[in-house]
N, C-alpha and C positions, 0 to 999 in steps of 0.2 A: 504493500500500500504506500508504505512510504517513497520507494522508488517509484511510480508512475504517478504521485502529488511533484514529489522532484522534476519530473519528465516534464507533466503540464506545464510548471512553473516556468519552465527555462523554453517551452515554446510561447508560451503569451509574455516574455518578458521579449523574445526575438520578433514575434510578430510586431512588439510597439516599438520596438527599434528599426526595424526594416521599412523603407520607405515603401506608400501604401503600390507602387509600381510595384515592387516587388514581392507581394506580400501573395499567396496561394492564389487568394479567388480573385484578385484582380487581374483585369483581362490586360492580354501582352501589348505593347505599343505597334502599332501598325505604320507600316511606311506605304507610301501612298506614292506614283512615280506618273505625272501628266503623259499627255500624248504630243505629237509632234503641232507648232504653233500654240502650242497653249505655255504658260507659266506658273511657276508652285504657290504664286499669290490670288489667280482667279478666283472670280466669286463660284465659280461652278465645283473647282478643289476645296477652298474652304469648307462647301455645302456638303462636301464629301462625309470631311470630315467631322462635319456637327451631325452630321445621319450616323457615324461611327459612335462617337459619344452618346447618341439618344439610345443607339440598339446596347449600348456596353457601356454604362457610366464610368468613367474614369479612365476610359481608353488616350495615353497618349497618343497622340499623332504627328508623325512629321513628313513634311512634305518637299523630297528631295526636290531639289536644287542646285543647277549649276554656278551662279550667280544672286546672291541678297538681291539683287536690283532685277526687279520681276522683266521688264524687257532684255535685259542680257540673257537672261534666264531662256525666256522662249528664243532668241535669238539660238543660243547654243542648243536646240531641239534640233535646228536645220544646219547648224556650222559649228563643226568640231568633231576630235577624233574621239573613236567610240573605248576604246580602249584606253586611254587620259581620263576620260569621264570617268567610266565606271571605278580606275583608280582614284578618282579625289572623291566620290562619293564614299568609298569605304572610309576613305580617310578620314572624313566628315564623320561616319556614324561612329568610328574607335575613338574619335575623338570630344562628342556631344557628350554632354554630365548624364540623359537618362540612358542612351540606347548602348553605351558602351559597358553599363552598370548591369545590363539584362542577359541573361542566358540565352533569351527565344525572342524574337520579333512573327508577327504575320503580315502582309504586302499584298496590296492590291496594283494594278497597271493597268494603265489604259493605253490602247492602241500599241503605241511604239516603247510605251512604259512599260508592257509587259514583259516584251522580251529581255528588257535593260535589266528587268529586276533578276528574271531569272537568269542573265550573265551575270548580274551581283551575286545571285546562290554560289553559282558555279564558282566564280574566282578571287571572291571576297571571304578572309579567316574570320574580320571582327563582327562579321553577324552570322548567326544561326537562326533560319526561316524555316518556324511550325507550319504555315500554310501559304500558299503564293495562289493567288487568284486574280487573272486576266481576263480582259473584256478587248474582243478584237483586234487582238496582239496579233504579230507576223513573225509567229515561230519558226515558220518554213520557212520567210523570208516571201519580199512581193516578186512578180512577174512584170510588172508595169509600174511605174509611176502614177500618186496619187493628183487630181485635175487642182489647180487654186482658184480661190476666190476672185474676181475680176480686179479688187482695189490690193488683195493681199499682194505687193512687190516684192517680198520677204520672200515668199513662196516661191513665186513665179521663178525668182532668179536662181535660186535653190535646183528646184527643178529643169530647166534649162542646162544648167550647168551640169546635172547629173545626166545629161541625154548626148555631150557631147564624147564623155572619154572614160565611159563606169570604172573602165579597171585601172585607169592610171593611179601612180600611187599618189598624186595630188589628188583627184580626186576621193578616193578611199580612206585617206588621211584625215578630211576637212567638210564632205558632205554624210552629215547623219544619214538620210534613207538610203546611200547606195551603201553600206555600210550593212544593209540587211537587204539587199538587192539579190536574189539567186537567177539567178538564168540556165537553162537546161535544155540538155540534149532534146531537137526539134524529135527525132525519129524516138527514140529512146520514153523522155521524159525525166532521164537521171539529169543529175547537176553535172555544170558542162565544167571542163577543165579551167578554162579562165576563172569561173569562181572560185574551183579551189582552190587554187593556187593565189589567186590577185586577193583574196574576200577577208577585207581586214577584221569583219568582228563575226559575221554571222555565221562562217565554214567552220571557224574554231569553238563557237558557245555550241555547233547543234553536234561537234566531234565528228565532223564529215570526211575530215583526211584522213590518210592510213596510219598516221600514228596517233593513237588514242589517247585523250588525258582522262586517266583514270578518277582522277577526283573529282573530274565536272560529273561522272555516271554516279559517285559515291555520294555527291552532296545531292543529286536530283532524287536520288534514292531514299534518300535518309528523311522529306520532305513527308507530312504529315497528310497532305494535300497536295495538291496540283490542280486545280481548277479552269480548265479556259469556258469561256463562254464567247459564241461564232454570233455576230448580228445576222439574222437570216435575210434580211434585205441589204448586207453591206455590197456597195457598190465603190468604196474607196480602196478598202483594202483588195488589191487585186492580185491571188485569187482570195476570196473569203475562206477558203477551205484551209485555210495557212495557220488562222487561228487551234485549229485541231493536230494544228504535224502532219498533215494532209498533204499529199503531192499531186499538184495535178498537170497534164497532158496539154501543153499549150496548143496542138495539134489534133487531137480529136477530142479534148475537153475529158477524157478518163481522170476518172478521181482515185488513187490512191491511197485507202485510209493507214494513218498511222498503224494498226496492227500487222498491217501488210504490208508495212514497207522494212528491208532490210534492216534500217536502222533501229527498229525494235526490235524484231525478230534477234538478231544479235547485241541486243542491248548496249548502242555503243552511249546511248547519254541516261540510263538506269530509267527508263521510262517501264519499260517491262516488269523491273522488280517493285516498284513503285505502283503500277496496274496492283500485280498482284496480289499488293497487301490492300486493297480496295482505295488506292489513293490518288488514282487519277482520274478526273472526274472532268467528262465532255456535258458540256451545256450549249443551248441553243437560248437566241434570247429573240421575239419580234423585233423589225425593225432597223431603217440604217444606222448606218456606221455610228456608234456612238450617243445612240438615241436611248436614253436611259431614264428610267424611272426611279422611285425613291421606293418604291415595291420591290423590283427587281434587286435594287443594293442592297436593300435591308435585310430582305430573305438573305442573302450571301454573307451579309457579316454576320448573320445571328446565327447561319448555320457552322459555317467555317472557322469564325472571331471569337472573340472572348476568351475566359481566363483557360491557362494551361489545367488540362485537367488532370496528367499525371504527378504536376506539384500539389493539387488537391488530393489527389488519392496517400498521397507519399505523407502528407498533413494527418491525412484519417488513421491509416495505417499504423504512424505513428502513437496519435489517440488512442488507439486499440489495446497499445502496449501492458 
């Protein structure tokens, strides 16, 4: 008896010392990563993040950033190399007083955030991600370029630039969407050589060349979740089926699903062992590219978000004693 009053004591003397972030039943801080022309200060990210708080009281949130100044910020969405990025971002999170102090984060992405977050799984040490959930990401990488806005100049020139020279390595280096650009064999439908070989971020995060990095397959693995979700009306993301790891047939429009393509079957980025344990999870959502409801996100963070529940059980367990 006296041992498990002992026992109690010294976990409610730890729970009041532990900041309430880290404390069992509070839910993990979530990092949040915009899509391409948008910025980590928008009212529509914000909005993100107050639906994260309403579904999960207490939930921090941070909303990566390449730049404080919300126009540099979206700026660097269309100009800059994607492997510098994703280096200062990690740096940013080992270095932030909440997310470096956490064992587990969960992350949501949109569009072109998706796939950035999950190259942060893959080759970033100072964060460990419970669940990654994506909304119209280009896993596969696009086949085309996405149209701009008639006034967006930002864009326009972005693009343009990406249609004169994809694989030079000025190009690859300084335009974000070729960057995730895949191009493939016309007859075939596999990825063509120039990709693998020229393709500074997307060849190496989906492990497409012959020499494998085994830790991108161990961290994709080790992921509690894996969520994408495909806009069934997307018409930006070209093809839409990208969102899924989907390959398709620029030549007779054949679609490819991820279970059938090599690159699962021989599990080169841990997609297969992550299926298996029921953690990969395909969603369809109505609607174009990024057309989203406060229904549809809310369902996803109340299912997938909130507190770690193996620190709860480890809590109870403990109580048992």
């Amino acid at each position: 008896m006296c041992l498990r009053l002992a026992l109690l004591a010294l976990l409610i003397s730890l729970a009041t010392a532990l900041p309430s972030s880290h404390s069992a039943n509070a839910p993990l801080p979530l990092l949040v990563w915009h899509g391409l022309g948008d910025n980590y200060a928008a009212d529509g990210i914000k909005s993100i993040g107050e639906l994260a708080q309403k579904v999960h009281p207490g939930t921090f949130v941070y909303a990566i950033r390449l730049d404080e100044d919300a126009a540099a910020d979206r700026r660097a969405s269309f100009f800059g190399n994607l492997t510098t990025q994703l280096d200062q971002v990690c740096t940013a999170i080992s270095e932030h007083p909440v997310l470096s102090q956490t064992k587990k984060v969960d992350a949501v992405g949109f569009s072109q955030g998706g796939q950035f977050l999950r190259g942060l799984v893959e080759r970033c040490d100072a964060v460990a991600v419970r669940s990654l959930v994506t909304f119209g990401s280009q896993h596969n990488g696009i086949s085309d370029f996405q149209a701009c806005a008639s006034n967006d100049w930002l864009c326009k020139g972005a693009m343009g630039l990406l249609r004169t020279n994809t694989w030079s390595t000025f190009i690859q280096g300084r335009l974000v969407p070729a960057q995730y650009y895949r191009s493939t064999n016309d007859t075939t439908g596999l990825a063509s050589d120039e990709y693998l070989e020229y393709s500074n971020f997307l060849a190496d995060v989906n492990n497409e060349r012959k020499v494998k990095n085994t830790t991108y397959a161990e961290r994709i693995a080790a992921l509690e979740n894996f969520v994408m979700y495909v806009f069934e009306g997307d018409k930006t993301v070209i093809p839409k089926e990208s969102g899924w790891f989907a390959q398709v047939n620029r030549t007779d429009g054949e679609v490819t699903h991820l279970r059938n393509r090599t690159m699962y079957t021989e599990d080169w980025l841990g997609l297969k062992k992550l299926d298996e344990k029921g953690g990969l999870v395909f969603r369809g959502v109505k609607g174009e590219h990024m057309e989203l409801d406060d229904r549809v996100l809310g369902k996803a963070f109340k299912e997938f978000f909130g507190p770690d529940k193996e620190a709860e059980q480890l809590v109870l367990e403990s109580w048992e004693l």
